[in-house]
C-alpha positions as CSV (number, residue, x, y, z in Angstrom):
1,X,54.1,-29.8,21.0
2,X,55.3,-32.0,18.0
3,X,56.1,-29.9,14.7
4,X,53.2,-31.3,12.9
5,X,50.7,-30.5,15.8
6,X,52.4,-26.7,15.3
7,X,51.3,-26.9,11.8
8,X,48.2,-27.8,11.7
9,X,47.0,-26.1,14.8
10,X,48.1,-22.4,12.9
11,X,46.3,-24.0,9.7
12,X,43.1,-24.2,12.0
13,X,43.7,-20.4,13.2
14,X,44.1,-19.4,9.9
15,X,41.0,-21.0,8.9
16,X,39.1,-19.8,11.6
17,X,39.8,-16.6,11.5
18,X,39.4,-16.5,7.6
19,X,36.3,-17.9,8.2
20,X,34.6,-16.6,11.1
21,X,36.1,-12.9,9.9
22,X,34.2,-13.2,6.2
23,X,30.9,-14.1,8.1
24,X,31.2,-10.9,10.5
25,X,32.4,-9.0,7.4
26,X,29.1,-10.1,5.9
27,X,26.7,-9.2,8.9
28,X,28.4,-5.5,8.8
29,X,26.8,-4.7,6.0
30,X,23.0,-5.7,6.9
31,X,23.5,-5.3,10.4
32,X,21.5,-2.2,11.8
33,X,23.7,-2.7,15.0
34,X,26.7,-0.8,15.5
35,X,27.5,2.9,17.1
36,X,29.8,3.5,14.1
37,X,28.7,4.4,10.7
38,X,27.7,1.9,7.9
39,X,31.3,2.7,6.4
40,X,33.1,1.6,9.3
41,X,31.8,-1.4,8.9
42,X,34.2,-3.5,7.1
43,X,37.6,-2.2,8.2
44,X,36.6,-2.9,11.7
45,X,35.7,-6.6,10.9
46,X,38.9,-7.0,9.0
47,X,40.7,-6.1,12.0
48,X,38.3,-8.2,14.6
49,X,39.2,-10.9,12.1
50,X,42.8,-10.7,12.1
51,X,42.7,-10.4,15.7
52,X,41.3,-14.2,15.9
53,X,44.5,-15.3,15.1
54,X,45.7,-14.4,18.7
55,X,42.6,-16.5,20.2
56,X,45.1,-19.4,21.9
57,X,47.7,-16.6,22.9
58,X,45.4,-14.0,24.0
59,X,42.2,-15.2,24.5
60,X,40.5,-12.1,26.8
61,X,42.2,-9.8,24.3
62,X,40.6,-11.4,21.6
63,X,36.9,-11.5,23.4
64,X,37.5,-7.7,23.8
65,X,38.4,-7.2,20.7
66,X,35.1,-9.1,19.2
67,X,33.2,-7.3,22.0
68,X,33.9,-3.6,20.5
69,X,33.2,-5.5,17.1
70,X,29.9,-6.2,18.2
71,X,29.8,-2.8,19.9
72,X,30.8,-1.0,16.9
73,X,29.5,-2.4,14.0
74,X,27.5,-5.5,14.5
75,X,29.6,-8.4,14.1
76,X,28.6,-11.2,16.2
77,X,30.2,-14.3,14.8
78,X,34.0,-13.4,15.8
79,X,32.6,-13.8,19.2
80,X,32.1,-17.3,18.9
81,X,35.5,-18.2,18.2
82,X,36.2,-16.0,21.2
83,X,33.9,-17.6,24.1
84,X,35.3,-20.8,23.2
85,X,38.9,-19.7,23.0
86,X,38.3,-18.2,27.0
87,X,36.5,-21.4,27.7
88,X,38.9,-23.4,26.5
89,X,42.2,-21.5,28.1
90,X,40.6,-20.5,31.4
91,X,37.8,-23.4,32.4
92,X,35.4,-23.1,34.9
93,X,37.0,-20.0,36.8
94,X,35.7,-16.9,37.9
95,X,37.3,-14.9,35.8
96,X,36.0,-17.2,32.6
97,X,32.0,-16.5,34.0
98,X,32.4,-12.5,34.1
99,X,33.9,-12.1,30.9
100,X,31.7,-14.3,29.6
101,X,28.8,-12.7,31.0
102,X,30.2,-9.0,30.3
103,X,30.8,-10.6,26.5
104,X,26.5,-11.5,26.6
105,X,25.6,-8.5,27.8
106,X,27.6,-6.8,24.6
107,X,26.5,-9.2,22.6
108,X,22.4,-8.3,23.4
109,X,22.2,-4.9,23.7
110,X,21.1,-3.1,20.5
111,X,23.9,-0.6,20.0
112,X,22.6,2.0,18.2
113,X,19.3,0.5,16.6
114,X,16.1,2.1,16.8
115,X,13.0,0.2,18.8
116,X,15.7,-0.7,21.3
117,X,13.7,-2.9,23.6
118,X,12.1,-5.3,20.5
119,X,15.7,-5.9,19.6
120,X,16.7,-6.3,23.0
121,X,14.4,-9.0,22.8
122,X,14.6,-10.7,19.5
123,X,18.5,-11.0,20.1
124,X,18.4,-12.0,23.3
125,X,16.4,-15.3,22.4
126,X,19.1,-16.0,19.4
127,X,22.4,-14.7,20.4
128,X,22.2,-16.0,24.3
129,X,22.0,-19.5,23.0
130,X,24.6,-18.9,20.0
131,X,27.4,-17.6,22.5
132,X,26.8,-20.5,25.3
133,X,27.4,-23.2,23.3
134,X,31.1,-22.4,22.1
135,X,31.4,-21.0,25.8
136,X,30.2,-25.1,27.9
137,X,32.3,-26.4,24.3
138,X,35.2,-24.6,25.2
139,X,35.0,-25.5,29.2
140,X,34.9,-29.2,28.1
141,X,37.6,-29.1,26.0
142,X,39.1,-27.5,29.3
143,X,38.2,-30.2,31.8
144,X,39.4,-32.8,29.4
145,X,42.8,-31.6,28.8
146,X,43.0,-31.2,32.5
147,X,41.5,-34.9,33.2
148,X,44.2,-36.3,30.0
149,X,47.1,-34.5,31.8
150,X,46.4,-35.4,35.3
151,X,46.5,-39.0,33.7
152,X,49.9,-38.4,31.9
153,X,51.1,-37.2,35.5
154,X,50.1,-40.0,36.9
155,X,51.4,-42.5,34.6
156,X,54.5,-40.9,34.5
157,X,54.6,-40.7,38.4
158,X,54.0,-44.8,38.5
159,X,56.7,-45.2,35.9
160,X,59.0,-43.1,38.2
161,X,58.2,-45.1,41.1
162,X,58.4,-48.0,39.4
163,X,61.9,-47.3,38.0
164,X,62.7,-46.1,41.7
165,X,61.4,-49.5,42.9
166,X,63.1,-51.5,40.5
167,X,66.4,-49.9,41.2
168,X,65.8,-50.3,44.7
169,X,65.5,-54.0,44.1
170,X,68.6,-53.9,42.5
171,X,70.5,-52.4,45.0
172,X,69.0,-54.9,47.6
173,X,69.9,-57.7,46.0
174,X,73.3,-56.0,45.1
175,X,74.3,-56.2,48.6
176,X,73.1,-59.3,49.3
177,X,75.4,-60.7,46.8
178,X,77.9,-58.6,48.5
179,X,77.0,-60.2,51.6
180,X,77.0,-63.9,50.2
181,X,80.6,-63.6,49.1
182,X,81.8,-61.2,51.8
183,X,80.6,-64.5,53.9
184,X,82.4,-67.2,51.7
185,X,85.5,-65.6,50.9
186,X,86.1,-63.7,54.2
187,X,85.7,-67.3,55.9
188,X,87.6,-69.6,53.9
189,X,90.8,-67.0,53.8
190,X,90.4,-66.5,57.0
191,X,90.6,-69.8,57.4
192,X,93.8,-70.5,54.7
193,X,95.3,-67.3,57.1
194,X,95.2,-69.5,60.0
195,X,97.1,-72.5,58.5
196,X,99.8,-70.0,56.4
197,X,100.4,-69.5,59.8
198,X,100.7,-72.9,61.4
199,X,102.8,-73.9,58.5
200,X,105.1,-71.6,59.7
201,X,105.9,-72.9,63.3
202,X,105.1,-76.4,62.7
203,X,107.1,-79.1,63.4
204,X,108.1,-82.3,60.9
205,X,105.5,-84.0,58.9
206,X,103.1,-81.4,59.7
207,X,104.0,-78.6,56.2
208,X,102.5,-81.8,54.0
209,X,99.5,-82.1,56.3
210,X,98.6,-78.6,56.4
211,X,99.6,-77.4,53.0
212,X,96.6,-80.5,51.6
213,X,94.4,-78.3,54.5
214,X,95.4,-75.3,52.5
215,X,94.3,-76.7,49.2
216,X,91.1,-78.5,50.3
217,X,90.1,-75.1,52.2
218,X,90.9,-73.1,49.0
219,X,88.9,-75.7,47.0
220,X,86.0,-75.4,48.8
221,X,86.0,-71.9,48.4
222,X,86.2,-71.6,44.7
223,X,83.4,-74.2,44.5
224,X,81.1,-72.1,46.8
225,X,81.6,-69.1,44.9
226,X,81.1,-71.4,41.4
227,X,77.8,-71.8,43.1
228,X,77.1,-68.4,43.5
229,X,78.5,-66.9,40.2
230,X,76.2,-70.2,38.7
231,X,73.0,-69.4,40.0
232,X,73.8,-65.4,38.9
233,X,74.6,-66.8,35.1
234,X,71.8,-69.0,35.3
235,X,68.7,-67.9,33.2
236,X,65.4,-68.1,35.2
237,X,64.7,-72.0,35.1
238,X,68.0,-72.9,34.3
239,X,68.6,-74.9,37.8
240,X,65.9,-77.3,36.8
241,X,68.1,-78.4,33.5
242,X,69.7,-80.7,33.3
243,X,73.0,-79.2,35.3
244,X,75.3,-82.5,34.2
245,X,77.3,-79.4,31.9
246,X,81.1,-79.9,32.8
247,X,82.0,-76.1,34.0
248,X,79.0,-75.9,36.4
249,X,79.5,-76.8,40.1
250,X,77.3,-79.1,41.5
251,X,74.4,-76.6,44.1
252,X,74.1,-77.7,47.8
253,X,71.2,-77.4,50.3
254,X,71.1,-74.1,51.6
255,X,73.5,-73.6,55.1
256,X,71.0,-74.1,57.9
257,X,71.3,-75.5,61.5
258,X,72.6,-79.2,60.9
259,X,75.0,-77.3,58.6
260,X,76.9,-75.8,61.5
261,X,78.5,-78.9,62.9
262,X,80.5,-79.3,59.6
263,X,81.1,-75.5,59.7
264,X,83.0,-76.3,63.4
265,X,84.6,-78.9,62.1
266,X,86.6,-77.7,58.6
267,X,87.3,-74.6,61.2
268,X,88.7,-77.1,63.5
269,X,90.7,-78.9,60.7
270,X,91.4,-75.6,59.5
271,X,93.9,-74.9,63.1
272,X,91.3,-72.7,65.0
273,X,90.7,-74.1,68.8
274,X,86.8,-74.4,68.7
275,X,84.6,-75.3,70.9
276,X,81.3,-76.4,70.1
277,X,77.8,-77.5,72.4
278,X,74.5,-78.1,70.7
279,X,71.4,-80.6,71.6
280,X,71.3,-83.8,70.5
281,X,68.1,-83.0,68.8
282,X,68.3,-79.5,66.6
283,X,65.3,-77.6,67.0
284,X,62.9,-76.8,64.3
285,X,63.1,-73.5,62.4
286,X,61.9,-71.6,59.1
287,X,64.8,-71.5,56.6
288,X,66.0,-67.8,57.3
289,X,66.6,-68.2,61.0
290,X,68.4,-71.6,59.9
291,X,70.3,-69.8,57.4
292,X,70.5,-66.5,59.3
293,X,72.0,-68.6,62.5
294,X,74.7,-70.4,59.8
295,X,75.9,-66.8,59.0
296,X,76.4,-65.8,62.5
297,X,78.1,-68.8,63.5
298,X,80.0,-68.3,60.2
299,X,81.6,-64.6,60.5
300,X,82.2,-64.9,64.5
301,X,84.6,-67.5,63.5
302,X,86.1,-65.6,60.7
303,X,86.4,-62.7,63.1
304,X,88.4,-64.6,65.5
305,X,90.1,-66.0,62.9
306,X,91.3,-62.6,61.8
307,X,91.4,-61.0,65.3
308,X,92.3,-63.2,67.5
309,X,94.3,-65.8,66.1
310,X,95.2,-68.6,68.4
311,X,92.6,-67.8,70.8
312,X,89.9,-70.1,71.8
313,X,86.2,-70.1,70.8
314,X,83.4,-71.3,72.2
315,X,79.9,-71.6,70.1
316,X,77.1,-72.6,72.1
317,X,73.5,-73.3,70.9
318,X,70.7,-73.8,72.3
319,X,67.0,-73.2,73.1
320,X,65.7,-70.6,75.8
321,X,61.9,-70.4,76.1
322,X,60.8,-69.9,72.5
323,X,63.9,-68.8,71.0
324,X,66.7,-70.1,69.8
325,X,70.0,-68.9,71.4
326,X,73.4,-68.6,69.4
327,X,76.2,-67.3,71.6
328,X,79.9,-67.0,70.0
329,X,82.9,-65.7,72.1
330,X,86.7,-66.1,71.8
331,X,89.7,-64.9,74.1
332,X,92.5,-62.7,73.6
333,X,94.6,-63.6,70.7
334,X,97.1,-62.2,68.1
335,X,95.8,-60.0,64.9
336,X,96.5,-61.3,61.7
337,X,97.3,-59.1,58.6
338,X,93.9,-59.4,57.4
339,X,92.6,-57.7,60.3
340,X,93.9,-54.2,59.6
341,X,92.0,-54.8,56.0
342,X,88.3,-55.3,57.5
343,X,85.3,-53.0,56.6
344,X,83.3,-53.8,59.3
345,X,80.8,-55.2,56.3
346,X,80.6,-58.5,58.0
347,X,79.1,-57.1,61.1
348,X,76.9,-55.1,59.6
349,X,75.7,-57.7,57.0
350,X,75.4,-60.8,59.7
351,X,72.8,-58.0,62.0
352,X,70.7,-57.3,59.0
353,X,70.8,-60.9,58.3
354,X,69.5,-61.7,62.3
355,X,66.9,-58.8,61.7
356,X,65.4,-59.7,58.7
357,X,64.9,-63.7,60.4
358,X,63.5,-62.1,63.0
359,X,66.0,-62.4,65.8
360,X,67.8,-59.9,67.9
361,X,72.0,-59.8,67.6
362,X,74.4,-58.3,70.5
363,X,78.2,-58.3,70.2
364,X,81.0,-56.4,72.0
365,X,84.3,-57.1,73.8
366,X,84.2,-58.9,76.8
367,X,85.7,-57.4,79.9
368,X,88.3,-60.2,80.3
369,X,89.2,-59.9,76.8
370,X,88.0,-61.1,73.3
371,X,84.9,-60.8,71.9
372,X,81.1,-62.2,71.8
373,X,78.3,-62.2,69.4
374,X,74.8,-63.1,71.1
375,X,71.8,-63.8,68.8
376,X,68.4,-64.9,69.4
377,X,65.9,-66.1,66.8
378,X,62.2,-66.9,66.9
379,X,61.5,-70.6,66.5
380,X,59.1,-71.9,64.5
381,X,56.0,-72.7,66.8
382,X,53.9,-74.0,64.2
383,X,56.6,-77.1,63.4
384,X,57.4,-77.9,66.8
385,X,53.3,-78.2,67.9
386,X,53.2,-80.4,64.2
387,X,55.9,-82.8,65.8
């Protein structure tokens, strides 16, 4: 509760109790109710009034306390303030409907007053009425700062979930970033790896030849990630703009299926012994298993590369059934230094990718030696009964 709200809410008791405690002081003195003398009267409503100013801290206290007012010398308005005070703290509970109803009972009988039963009577029709209203006021007032903080808890509980979904997001996309450049920069040093080490043992002519590899690899690669980084900078809609700006890399088609055949052949170029079969005609596929089948073409031969240097790789793709069937597998070779250096993030990147397309991924070393990486993706029914 806010400073102000403090304030004025012990204004209002004040008030109230001011209030409510000059009216019962007033009904003491006409008042043929009360099992105390007439003189009584006005000390005891003093201190029923006072008491009023404990009716949000004490509530049943107070109702007791207004109860022997009534009791003792007639004064029936402090018990106003009190049925709504136990309303208000308690709501519809048992314990709220006996004191209550204890609280009537008080509040009817004539203590002390001759012709009992008349009074009984007269009151009853007046004072019933006079102590259920504050009592059904004081249960709303309940049942609405229940309902208003059940919404609160609830609008705080989206925001937290939406916070937690948002940062979830985040992370997602986090690692797939991680994964996109894991995937470009693992591959094309991988790649410069290979030739460092050609250039070492090769014969004449060939340092000139394989250092403008070297260059044209690491090119590539620094315009790949420019690509990546570009599209991160990018505000939403910037891609559509006009992208002739000098520092910004032109953006390719994303890597799919057709895209593997140059990805053979810059590894080729690159020194690795590949070996690559395919159908003349690709099959059709969504974008992610297009993409998702690059990736796994992509890090077996960075693997290799790292692993198994020298060693020959065969990449095989085909069609069995209705899936599409991606099989990767290289001999023994020599490690390179970058091998020591691996996470194992590549692995578990290129199965989430397989997963999320749809497709299954197997890979292990092979009992002669090497290693192989077996996926299998879904193809895309719907194009291939179109064509």
């Amino acid at each position: 509760m806010s400073t102000t709200r403090r304030i004025g809410s012990t204004i209002l008791d004040v008030v109230l109790a001011a209030l409510f405690g000059w009216v019962g002081y007033s009904e003491v003195h006409t008042s043929s109710i009360g099992l105390l003398p007439a003189a009584a009267g006005p000390p005891v409503a003093i201190a029923v009034g006072f008491a009023l100013l404990l009716r949000r801290y004490r509530p049943m206290a107070v109702l007791v306390a207004a109860g022997l007012g009534q009791m003792l010398v007639g004064a029936t308005a402090p018990m106003l303030v009190a049925m709504y005070a136990v309303g208000r703290r308690y709501g519809n509970r048992r314990v709220t409907w006996l004191a209550s109803t204890a609280a009537i009972v008080v509040a009817v009988v004539p203590w002390g007053a001759p012709n009992g039963w008349y009074v009984f009577f007269s009151r009853s029709a007046v004072v019933v009425p006079m102590l259920i209203v504050p009592l059904l006021w004081g249960l709303w007032a309940n049942q609405r700062a229940e309902t208003l903080a059940a919404l609160r808890e609830r609008a705080e509980q989206a925001e937290r979930e939406r916070d937690l979904r948002a940062a979830a997001a985040v992370e997602a996309e986090r690692l797939r970033i991680a994964g996109e450049l894991h995937d470009i920069v693992a591959h094309r040093i991988s790649q410069i790896t290979v030739l460092a080490g050609a250039l070492e043992v090769s014969a004449e002519g060939k340092p000139a030849e394989i250092a403008a590899t070297i260059r044209a690899t690491g090119s590539r690669a620094l315009t790949e990630m420019r690509e990546l980084l570009g599209l991160l900078r990018a505000p939403e809609g910037a891609v559509e703009q006009d992208d002739s700006t000098a520092d910004r890399a032109p953006l390719r088609p994303a890597p799919d299926l057709t895209s593997i055949t140059e990805l053979v052949e810059v590894a080729v170029a690159a020194g690795q012994r590949v070996e690559f079969t395919a159908p003349v005609e690709l099959p059709p596929v969504t974008g992610p298993v297009g993409r998702a089948a690059y990736r796994v073409v992509q890090e077996a031969l960075t693997n290799a590369a790292k692993h198994a240097a020298g060693a020959e790789v065969r990449a095989a793709l085909g069609v069995v059934g209705d899936r599409l069937d991606i099989d990767v597998r290289n001999g023994r070779g020599d490690a390179t230094a970058l091998a020591a250096s691996g996470s194992g993030f590549g692995l578990v990147g290129m199965r989430k990718r397989v997963e999320l397309a749809g497709g299954a991924l197997h890979s292990g070393p092979l009992a002669a030696g090497g290693y192989r990486v077996h996926a299998t993706f879904p193809l895309d029914e719907s194009d291939s009964v179109d064509e």
